[in-house]
C-alpha positions in Angstrom: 38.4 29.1 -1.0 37.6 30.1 2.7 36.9 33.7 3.5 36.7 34.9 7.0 35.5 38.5 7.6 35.7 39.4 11.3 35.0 42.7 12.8 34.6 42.8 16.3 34.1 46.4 18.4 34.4 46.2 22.0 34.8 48.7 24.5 38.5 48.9 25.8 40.6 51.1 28.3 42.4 53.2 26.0 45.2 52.9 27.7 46.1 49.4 26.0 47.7 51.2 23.4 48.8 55.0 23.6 51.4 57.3 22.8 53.8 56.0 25.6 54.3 52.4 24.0 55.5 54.0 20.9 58.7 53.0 21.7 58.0 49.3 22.8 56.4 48.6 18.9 58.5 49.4 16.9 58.3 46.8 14.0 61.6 45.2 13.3 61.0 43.6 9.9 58.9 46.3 8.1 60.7 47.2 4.5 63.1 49.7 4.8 61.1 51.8 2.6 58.8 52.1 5.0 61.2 53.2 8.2 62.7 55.4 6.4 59.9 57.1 5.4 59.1 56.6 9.0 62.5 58.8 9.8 61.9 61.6 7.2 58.2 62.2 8.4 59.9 62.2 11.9 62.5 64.7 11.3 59.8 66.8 9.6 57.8 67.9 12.9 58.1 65.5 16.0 54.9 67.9 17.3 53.0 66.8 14.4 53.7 63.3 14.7 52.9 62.9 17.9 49.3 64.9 17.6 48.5 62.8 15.3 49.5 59.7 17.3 47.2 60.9 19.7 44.4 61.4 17.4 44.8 58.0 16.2 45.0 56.3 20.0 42.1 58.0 20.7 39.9 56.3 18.0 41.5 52.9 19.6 39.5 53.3 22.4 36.9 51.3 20.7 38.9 48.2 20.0 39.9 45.0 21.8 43.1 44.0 20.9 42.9 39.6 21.3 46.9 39.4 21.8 47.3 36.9 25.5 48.8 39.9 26.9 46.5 42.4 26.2 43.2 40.1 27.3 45.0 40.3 30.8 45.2 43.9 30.6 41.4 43.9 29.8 40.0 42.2 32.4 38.4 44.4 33.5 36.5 45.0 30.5 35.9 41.3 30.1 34.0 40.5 33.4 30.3 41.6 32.0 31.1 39.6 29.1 31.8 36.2 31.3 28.8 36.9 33.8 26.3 34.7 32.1 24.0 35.0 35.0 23.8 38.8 34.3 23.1 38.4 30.9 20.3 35.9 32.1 18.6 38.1 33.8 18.9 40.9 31.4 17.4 38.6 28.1 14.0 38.2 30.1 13.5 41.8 30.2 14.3 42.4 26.2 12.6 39.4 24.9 9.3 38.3 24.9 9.2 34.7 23.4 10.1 31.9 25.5 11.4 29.6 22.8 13.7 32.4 21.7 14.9 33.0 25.4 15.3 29.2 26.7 18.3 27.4 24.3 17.1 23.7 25.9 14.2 22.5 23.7 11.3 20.7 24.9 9.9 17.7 23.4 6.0 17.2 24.3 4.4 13.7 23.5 0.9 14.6 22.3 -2.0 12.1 23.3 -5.4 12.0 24.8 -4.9 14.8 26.8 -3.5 17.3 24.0 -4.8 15.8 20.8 -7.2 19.4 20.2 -6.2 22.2 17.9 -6.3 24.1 21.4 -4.0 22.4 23.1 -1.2 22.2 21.0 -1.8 25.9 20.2 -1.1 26.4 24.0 1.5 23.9 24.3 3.4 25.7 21.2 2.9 29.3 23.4 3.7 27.5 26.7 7.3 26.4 25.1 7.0 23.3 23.2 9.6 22.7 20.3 8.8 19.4 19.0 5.8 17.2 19.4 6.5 13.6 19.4 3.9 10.6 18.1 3.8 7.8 19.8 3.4 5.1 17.7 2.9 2.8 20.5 -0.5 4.2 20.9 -3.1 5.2 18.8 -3.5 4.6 14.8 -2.8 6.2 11.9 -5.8 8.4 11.8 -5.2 9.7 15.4 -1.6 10.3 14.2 -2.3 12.5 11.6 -4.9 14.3 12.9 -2.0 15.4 15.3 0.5 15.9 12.3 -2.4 18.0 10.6 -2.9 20.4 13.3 1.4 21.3 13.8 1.4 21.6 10.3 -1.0 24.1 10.2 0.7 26.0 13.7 4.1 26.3 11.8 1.9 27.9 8.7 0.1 30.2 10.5 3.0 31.5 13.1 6.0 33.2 11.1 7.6 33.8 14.8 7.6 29.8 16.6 7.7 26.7 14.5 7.3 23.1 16.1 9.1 19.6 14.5 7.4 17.0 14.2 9.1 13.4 15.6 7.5 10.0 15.2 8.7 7.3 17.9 8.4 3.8 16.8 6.7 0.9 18.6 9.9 -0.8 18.1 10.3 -4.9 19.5 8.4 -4.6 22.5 7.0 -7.0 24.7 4.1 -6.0 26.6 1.0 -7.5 28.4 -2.6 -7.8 27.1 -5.7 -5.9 27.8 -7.2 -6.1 30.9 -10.9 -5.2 31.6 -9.6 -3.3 35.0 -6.3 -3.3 36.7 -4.9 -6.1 38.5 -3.8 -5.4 42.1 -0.1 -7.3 42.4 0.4 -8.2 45.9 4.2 -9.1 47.0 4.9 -12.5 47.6 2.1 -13.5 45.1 2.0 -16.3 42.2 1.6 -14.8 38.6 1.2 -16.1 34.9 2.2 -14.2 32.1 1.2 -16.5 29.2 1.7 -16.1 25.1 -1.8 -17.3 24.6 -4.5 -14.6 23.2 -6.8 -13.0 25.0 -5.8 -14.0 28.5 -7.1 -11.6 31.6 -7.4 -13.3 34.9 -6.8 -11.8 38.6 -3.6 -14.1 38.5 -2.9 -13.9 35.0 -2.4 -12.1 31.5 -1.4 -12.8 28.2 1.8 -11.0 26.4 2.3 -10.4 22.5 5.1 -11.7 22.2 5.9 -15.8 20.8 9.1 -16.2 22.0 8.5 -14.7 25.4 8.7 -18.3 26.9 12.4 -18.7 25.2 13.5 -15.7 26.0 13.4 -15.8 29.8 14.8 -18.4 32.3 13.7 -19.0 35.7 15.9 -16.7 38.4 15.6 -13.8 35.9 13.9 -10.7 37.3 11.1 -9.5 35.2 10.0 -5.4 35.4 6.8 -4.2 34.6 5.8 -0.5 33.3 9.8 0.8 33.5 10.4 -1.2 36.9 7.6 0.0 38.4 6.9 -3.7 39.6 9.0 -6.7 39.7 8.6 -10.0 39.4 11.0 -13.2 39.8 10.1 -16.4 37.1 10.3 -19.2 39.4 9.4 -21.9 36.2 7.7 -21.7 32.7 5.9 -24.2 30.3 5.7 -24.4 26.1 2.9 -21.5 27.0 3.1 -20.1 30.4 6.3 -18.2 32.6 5.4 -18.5 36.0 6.5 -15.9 38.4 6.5 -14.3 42.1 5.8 -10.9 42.8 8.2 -9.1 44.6 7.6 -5.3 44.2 4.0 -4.8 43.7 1.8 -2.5 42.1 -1.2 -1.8 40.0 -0.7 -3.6 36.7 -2.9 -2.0 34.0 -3.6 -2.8 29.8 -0.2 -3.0 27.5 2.3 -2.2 30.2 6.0 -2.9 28.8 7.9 -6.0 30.3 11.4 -6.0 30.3 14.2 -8.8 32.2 17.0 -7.4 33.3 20.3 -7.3 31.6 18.0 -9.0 28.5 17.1 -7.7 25.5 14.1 -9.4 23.3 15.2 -11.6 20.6 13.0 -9.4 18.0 14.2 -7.7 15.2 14.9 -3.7 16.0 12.4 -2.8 13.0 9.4 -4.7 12.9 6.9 -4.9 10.3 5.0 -2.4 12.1 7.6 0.1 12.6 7.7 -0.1 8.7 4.5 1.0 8.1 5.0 3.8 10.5 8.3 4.5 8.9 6.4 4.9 5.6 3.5 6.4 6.9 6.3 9.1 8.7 7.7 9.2 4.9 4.5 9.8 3.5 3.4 13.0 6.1 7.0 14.6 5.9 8.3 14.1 9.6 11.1 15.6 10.8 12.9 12.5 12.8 12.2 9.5 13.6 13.0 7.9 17.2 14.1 4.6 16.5 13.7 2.3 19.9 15.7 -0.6 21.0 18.5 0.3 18.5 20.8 -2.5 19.2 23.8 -1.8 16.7 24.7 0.1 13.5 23.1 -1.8 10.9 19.9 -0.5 12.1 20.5 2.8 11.7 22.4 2.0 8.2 18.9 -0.1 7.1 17.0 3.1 8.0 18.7 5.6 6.5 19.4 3.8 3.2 15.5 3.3 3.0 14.9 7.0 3.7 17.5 7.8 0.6 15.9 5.2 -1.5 12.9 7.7 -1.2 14.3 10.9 -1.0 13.0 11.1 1.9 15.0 14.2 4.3 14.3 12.8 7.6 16.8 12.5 10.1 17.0 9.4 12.6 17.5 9.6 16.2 18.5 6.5 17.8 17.0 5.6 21.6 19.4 3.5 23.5 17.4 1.9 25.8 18.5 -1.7 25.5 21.2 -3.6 27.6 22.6 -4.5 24.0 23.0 -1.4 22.6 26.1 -0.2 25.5 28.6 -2.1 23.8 28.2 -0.3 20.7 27.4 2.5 21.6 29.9 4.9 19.8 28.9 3.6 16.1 25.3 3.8 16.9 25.4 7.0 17.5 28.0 7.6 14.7 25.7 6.1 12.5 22.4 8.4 13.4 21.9 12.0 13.2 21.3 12.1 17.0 20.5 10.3 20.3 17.8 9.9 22.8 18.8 8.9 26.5 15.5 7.0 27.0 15.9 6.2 30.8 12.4 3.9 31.2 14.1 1.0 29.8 17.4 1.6 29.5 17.0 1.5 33.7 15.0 -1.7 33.4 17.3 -3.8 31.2 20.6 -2.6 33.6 21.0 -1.8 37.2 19.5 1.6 38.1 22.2 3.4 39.7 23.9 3.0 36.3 21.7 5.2 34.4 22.9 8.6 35.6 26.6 7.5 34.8 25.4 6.5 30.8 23.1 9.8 30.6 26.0 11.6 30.9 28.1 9.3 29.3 25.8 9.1 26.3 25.7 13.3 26.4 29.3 13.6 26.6 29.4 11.6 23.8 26.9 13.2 21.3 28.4 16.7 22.3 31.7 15.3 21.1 30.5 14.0 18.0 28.2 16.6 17.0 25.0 15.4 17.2 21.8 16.6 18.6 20.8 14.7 22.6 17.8 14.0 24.0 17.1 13.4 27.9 13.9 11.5 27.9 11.5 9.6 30.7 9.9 10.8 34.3 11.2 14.2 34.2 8.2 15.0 35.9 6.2 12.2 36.3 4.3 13.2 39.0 2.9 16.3 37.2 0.8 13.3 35.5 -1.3 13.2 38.3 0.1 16.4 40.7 0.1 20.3 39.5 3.7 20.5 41.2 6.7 18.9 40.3 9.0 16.9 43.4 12.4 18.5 43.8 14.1 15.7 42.9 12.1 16.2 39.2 13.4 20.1 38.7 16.9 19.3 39.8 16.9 16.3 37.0 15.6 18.9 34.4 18.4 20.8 35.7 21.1 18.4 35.5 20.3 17.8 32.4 20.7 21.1 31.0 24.1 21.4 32.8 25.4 18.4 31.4 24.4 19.8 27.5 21.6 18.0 26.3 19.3 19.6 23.3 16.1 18.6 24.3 14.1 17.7 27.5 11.2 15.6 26.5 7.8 15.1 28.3 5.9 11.5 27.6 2.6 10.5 30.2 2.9 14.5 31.7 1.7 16.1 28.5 -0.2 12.6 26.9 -2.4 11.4 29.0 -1.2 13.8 32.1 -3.8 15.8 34.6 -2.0 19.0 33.4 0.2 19.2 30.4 0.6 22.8 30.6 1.7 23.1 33.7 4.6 20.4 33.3 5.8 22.4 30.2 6.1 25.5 31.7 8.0 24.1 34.7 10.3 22.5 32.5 10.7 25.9 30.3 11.0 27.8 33.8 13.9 25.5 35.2 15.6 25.2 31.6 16.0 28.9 31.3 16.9 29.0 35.0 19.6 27.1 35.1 20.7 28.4 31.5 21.2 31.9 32.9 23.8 30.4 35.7 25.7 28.6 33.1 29.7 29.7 33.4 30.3 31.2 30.0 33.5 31.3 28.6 35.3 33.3 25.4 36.7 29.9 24.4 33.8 27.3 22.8 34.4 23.9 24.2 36.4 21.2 21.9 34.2 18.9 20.3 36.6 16.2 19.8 38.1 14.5 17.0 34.6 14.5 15.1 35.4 17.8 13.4 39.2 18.7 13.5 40.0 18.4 9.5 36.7 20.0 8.5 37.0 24.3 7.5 33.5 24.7 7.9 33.9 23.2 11.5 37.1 25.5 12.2 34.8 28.2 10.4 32.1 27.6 13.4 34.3 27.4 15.8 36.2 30.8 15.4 32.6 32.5 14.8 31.5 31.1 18.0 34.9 32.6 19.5 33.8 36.1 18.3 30.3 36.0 19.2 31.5 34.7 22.9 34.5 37.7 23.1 31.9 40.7 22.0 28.9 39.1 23.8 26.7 39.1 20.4 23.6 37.0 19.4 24.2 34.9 16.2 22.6 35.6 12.9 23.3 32.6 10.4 21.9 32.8 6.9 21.8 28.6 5.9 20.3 26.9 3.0 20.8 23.2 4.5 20.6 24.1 8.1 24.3 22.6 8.2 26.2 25.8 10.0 23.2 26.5 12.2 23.6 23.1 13.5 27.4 23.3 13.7 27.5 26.5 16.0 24.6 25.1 18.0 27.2 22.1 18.6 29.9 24.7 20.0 27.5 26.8 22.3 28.3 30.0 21.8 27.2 32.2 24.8 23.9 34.4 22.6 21.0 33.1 20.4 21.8 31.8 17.2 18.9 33.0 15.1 19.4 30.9 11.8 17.1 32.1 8.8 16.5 29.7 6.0 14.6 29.6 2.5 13.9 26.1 3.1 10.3 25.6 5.5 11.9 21.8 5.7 14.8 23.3 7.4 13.3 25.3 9.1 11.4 22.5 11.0 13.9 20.6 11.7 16.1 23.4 13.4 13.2 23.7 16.3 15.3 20.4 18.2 19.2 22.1 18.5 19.9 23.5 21.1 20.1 28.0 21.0 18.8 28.0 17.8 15.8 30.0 16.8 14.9 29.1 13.2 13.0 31.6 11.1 11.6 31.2 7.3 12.1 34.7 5.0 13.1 34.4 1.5 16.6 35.4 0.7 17.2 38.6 -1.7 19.4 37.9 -4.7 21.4 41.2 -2.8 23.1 40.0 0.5 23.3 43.4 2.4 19.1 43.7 1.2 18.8 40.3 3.1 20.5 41.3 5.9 18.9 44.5 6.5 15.6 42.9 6.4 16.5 40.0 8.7 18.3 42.4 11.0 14.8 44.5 10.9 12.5 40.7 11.5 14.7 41.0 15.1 13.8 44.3 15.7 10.3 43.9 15.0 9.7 40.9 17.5 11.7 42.2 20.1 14.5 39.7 19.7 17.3 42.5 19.6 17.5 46.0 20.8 18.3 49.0 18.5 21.9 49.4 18.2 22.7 46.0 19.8 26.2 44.5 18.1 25.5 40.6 16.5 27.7 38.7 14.7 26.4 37.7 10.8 27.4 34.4 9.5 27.2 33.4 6.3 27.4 29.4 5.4 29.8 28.2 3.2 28.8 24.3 2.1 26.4 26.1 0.2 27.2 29.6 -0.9 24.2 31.9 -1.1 25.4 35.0 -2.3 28.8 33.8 -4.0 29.6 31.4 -6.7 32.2 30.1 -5.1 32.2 28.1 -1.8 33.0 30.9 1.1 32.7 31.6 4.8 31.6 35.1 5.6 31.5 36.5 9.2 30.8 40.1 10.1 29.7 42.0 13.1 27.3 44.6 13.2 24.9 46.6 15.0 21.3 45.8 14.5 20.9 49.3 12.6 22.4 47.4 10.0 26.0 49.4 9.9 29.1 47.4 10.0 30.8 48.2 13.6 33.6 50.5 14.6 36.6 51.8 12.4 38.5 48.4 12.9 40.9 46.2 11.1 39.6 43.8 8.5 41.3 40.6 8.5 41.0 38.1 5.3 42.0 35.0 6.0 42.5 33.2 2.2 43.7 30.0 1.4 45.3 28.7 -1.6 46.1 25.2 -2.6 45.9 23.9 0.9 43.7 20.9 1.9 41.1 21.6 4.3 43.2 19.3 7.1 46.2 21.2 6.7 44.4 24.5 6.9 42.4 23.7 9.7 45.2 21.8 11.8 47.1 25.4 11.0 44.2 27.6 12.4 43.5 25.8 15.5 47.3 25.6 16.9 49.2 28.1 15.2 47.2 31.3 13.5 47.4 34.5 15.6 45.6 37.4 14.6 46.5 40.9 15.8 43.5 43.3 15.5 44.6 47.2 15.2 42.9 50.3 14.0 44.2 53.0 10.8 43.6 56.7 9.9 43.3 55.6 6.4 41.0 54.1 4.3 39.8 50.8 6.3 39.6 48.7 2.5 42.8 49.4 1.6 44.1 47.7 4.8 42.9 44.5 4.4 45.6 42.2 4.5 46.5 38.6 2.9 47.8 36.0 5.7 49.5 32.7 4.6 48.0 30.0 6.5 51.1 27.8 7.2 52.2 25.5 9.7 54.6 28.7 10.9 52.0 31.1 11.8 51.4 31.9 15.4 47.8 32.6 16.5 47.2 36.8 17.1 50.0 37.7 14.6 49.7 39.0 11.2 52.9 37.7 9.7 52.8 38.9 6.1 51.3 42.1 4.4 50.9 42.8 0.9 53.3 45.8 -0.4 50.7 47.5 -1.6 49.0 47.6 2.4 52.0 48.0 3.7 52.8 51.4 1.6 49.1 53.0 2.2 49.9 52.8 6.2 51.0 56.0 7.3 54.5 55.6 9.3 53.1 57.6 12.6 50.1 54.8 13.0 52.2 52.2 12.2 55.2 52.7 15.0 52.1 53.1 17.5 50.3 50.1 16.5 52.2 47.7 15.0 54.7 44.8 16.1 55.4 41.8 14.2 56.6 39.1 16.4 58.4 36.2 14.8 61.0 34.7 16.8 60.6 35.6 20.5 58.6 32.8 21.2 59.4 29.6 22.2 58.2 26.9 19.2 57.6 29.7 16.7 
């Protein structure tokens, strides 16, 4: 069973329903019983009737009817809900915390330069969601001194909490150690070669075997993420010979790629499985898989990760030439995506890479899954205090487009100043956030979710917090809806509190949401209250200030069975306005039909009653013959307890007057 409890209170003209359009609602299909009590009360004293029609329209004025018509009539009242830029500017006055204002996470690589307890304390204040280990560097001690020190942030601060991602060395190829850095000179001869230990001015050795086999001569080789080029004019049993033709400063382990190849190595090496288990072993949050090339990966992965109950989700990084064609099962397949642009622009021709960014997030936002947009954001805030202007309008494009996360790599690991680069990204984030159209209507996701109720569920929540202008309070033992409405982008904060620390965590990389740990009461209204009051406290609502409480329903918290709750409120605590409760229930229906029935054909018309607002709730059959904004059938029993006077004001039940219906 499915339960949806909406109760919305907005300010509206009250001239959207008064006395005057008595006459144009008059229900033709109420019981006789009913207009003809209708007629006696009538004959009694018109006088009377209409006072009290009056009265009634008057306590109207706080309600929004959601027919088509009457949202034109309201437009009025609608424009300060759809200026996202005012709203913007207004959330950096009421709240303090920069994670809770930006929605677009940050993902900070932590190395040499941010490896101290200090640092990632500042990095955390400065904006950082999740910090990301690099398993191409460092070891396993270095790691989990890193993993140590979050661990003990997120135990210490009840108000931020950072996720922890490990990045796998995955099948790369890249050159040896060098004693100092080689100066490439166009138009100059160079020797990569698969013997050890190899560091010459004209040559170095690689670590990979099959090097020789994989290349032929006329391929174009990239060093460090194209940085430098190099054609291979011949190669040996040992040796590729090349030309330089874009050079450059060619420093220890930089990654080699050929264009439009892809390394004949396996996508998990035996490295990347001792980092997986070391991951498994310290409780990460995701893994970045590199160089996914198909599916099977991601299937290998996760089946490894079940085999040891491990909860970890897996983010896939396309960066290979060979990973394009299959790119809608990988990312079917994995819990999320990373658009790793380094390589992905070094295996294919670079003007491509802006097209499959947005391809690649177009894709994930239609599937559901969390997106990443990753490499030289700000890469010359590695060695410069200011970003280019190219750099902040990338950041920026990115955040249009939809993506979760921004990450930082060199700026924040090895970079002259870390903090900077994170608070120019958190500055430009929440910049272009605030000029971001809005819109009452969350976009369609697709095909991924379409026969799901708790998707439909989202979606109609996000609807509601979008049409009143409400932050999101989600109460989530899995982290399942939390994720869902972050997927739909509804227009306020979702602030998702969980029991579950693990959860918790892992909610720090989705886009809007603002994960917070508090133990849930066995008594739901207890729970809210004190979650309503966490808000208050920390400045993340105002006093008064309407939100919209949801309720997941894979895993019912306060209910035996499974349900979907949804209730607005102010943050005093107190349900909202004198308005109509709608309960949408449905019986013996499968989730497909039901949810192909509420996106194209329910219609729910809000009103307002003298009487008691529980003894108005009404039963609506979800059919293939309902019409969205109409309440089609009422129980006797609600139908009798409406006094005739408020009923020829504010009622019409339309059937047949429209076309398709």
């Amino acid at each position: 069973m499915a339960q949806l409890v909406s109760t919305p209170s907005v300010n509206a003209s009250s001239s959207l329903l008064n006395p005057s359009s008595a006459s144009k609602l008059k229900p033709s299909s109420i019981p006789s019983r009913f207009r003809g009590a209708q007629r006696r009360e009538g004959k009694r004293s018109n006088g009377s009737s209409r006072s009290r029609v009056e009265a009634v329209a008057s306590r109207i004025s706080t309600l929004l009817p959601v027919s088509p018509d009457d949202l034109l009539k309201a437009d009025e009242e609608f424009q300060k809900l759809k200026t996202v830029q005012q709203r913007g500017n207004e959330s950096l006055s009421v709240w303090s915390n920069p994670n809770v204002r930006r929605k677009t996470k940050i993902v900070c690589t932590i190395g040499p330069s941010t490896n101290t307890r200090e640092m990632i304390w500042k990095l955390a204040e400065a904006g950082m969601n999740v910090a990301r280990l690099n398993m191409s560097h460092g070891d396993h001690a270095s790691h989990q001194k890193v993993i140590d020190l979050v661990k003990e942030y997120n135990a210490l601060c009840k108000d931020n909490v950072i996720s922890i991602m490990l990045d796998t060395k995955g099948p790369e190829v890249r050159s040896g150690d060098l004693p100092q850095p080689i100066n490439l000179v166009t138009g100059q001869e160079f020797t990569f070669t698969i013997k050890r230990g190899v560091s010459t001015d004209d040559s170095v050795s690689v670590n990979y075997d099959d090097f020789v086999n994989d290349v032929e001569a006329g391929d174009m080789l990239l060093v460090d993420g194209g940085m430098m080029s190099l054609m291979v004019k011949s190669k040996t049993k040992d040796d590729v010979k090349c030309e330089v033709v874009d050079g450059g400063e060619l420093k220890s382990r930089r990654h080699l790629n050929v264009r439009g190849k892809s390394a004949t190595l396996p996508s998990i090496t035996e490295k990347d499985w001792d980092d997986i288990k070391f991951g498994v072993e310290n409780k990460v949050d995701y893994y970045a898989v590199s160089f996914v090339k198909d599916a099977d990966v991601v299937h290998e992965l996760k089946e490894y990760l079940q085999s040891c109950d491990a909860d970890i989700h897996v983010i896939v990084k396309i960066e290979s030439a060979d990973s394009i064609p299959n790119l809608h099962s990988i990312i079917t397949a994995s819990d999320g995506a990373m658009v790793a642009r380094g390589d992905l622009g070094a295996e294919l021709p670079i003007e491509e890479v802006p097209l499959l960014q947005e391809e690649i997030i177009g894709m994930c936002r239609s599937m559901g899954k969390a997106v990443i947009v990753a490499t030289n954001m700000l890469e010359s805030m590695i060695t410069h205090p200011m970003p280019t202007r190219a750099e902040v309008s990338d950041i920026a494009i990115a955040v249009r487009e939809g993506a979760d996360a921004v990450m930082l790599s060199g700026e924040t690991a090895h970079g002259k100043h870390p903090l900077k680069a994170v608070k120019v990204m958190h500055t430009v984030a929440l910049r272009t956030e605030a000029t971001l159209d809005g819109s009452e209507k969350p976009a369609n996701l697709g095909h991924a979710f379409k026969n799901h109720m708790s998707e439909m569920f989202a979606y109609h929540a996000t609807m509601m917090s979008n049409t009143l202008g409400t932050s999101t309070i989600v109460f989530t033992r899995t982290g399942f809806m939390a994720i869902l409405l972050s997927h739909f982008r509804p227009s306020g904060t979702i602030f998702a509190f969980t029991d579950e620390e693990r959860v918790r965590q892992r909610l720090a990389l989705y886009q809007g949401v603002c994960p917070i740990y508090m133990q849930f009461s066995d008594d739901a209204e207890k729970t809210f209250a004190e979650a309503l009051s966490y808000l208050q406290e920390h400045g993340m609502v105002k006093q008064g200030e309407e939100v919209a409480l949801v309720q997941s329903g894979r895993q019912p918290i306060w209910r035996s069975q499974s349900t979907h709750n949804i209730q607005a409120r102010a943050s005093c605590g107190c349900c909202v306005g004198p308005v109509l409760s709608t309960i949408v229930e449905f019986w013996n229906i499968r989730a497909a039909k039901v949810a192909k029935a509420m996106a194209t054909r329910l219609r729910l018309w809000y009103s307002s009653f003298a009487g008691n607002v529980e003894e108005l709730m009404e039963i609506v059959n979800a059919s293939n013959y309902l019409n969205c904004y109409e309440l089609i059938s009422f129980t006797r029993k609600a139908v009798e307890n409406i006094a005739p006077e408020d009923a020829a004001v504010y009622f019409e039940l339309r059937g047949s007057d429209r076309e398709g219906d």
